[in-house]
N, C-alpha and C positions, 0 to 999 in steps of 0.2 A: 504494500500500500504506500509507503514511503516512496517509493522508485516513481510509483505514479503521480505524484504530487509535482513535481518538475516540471511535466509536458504542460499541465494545466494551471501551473503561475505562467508560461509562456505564453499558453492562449489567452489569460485574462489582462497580461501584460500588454499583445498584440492590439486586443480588441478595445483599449483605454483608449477613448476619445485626445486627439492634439489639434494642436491649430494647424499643422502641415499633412495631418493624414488625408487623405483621400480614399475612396471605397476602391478604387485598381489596387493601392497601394497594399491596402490591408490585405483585398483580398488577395493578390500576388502573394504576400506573407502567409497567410494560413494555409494553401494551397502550399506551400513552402515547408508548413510547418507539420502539417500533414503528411505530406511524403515522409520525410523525418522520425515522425512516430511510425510509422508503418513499418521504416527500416530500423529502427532505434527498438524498439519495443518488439521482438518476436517469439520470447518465452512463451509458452506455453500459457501463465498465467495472464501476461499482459492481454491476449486476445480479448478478454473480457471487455476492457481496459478501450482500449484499439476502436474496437469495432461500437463500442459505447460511442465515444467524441465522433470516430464518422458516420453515424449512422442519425444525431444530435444536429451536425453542423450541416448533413445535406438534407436534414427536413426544413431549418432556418436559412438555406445559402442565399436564397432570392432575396429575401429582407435583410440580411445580418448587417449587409456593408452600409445600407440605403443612409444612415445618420450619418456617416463622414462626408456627404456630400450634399444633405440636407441638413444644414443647421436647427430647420425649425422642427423637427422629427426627435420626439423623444427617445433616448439610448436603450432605457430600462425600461421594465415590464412597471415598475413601481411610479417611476418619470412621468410615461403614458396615462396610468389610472391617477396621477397627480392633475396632468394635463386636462385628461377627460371631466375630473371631476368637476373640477374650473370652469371649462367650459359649457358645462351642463348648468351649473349656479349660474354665469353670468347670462346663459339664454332663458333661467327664470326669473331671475331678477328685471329681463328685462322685457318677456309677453308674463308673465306670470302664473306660467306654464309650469308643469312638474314631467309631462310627458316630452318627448323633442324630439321623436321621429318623423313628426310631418314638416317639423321645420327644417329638417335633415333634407327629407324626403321632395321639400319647395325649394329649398335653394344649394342642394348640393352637397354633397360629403368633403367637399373641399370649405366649406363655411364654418369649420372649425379651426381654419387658419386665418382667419379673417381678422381679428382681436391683433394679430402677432404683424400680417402685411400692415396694419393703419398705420403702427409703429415705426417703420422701415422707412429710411430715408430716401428723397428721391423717388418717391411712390408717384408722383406725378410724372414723371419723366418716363418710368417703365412703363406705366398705362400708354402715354402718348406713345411709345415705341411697337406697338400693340399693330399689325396692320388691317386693314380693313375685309378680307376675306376671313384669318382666325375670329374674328371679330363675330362675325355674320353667321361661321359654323356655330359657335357659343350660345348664341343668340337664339339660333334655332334650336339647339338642346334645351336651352333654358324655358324657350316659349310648349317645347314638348312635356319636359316635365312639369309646367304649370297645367297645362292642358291636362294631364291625367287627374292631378289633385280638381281641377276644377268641375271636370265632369264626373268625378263620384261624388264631390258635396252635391251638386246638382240632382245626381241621383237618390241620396239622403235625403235630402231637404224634399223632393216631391217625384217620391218614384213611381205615379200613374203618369202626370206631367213627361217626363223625361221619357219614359215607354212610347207614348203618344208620339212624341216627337221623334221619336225614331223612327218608329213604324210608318210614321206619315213619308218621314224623308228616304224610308224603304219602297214606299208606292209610287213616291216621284222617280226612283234610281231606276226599278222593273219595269214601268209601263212605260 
């Protein structure tokens, strides 16, 4: 158990956030560090060992690097439900709402970054740098997922009404 304790100050060492890491860099590194264990570690007993961290690092390889090159991307699992929680109080605080998946749901799973871009300087300058085609694809995402939220209130609020109106706009489409 001692012998093993080395590879995994390494990894924890690797994976510590710096101001010059980069997600190529790291990951070049653990792919580095990995081979190493593979050939370092081939006792009998290590295979536990072994086969544990890479069986750990290729269920997380997609996400792991993603915070060295997104600053505003929480490291930890603990960071994350820090972050979350924050952002759950500040969107009650501010419909005075306890639920938030339809506000998720209307303006994007990206609007939990929202609080962090106001912040950021030169936020005026990256919008204008923004061109007018991304612009217009956005747009139309954005006007689709209103669209969805607003035709099931509609259905809620008067579901003979809204029936009606379909089936009417189904007899104009057939005959």
């Amino acid at each position: 158990m001692a012998r093993w304790r080395k590879p995994l100050e390494h990894i924890a060492a690797l994976l510590e956030p710096d101001t010059d890491k980069t997600s190529e860099t790291v990951r070049w590194e653990m792919t580095a560090l990995l081979e190493w264990m593979k050939q370092t570690y081939t006792e009998a007993d290590d295979s536990v060992m072994v086969d544990n961290v890479l069986r750990y690092t290729k269920g997380f390889w997609d996400g792991l690097f993603t915070c060295y090159d997104e600053y505003h991307i929480p490291r930890t699992n603990n960071d994350l439900e820090q972050f979350f929680r924050q952002t759950k109080a500040d969107h009650r605080r501010i419909t005075g709402l306890r639920n938030w998946n339809t506000y998720i749901q209307r303006n994007g799973e990206m609007i939990v970054l929202i609080s962090d871009a106001l912040g950021q300087e030169h936020l005026k300058e990256r919008l204008r740098s923004v061109d007018y085609t991304s612009y217009k694809e956005r747009k139309a995402e954005w006007d689709s997922r209103l669209s969805e939220n607003v035709e099931r209130r509609r259905f809620n609020r008067n579901p003979e009404a809204y029936l009606a109106k379909l089936e009417q706009e189904w007899a104009e489409t057939c005959c």
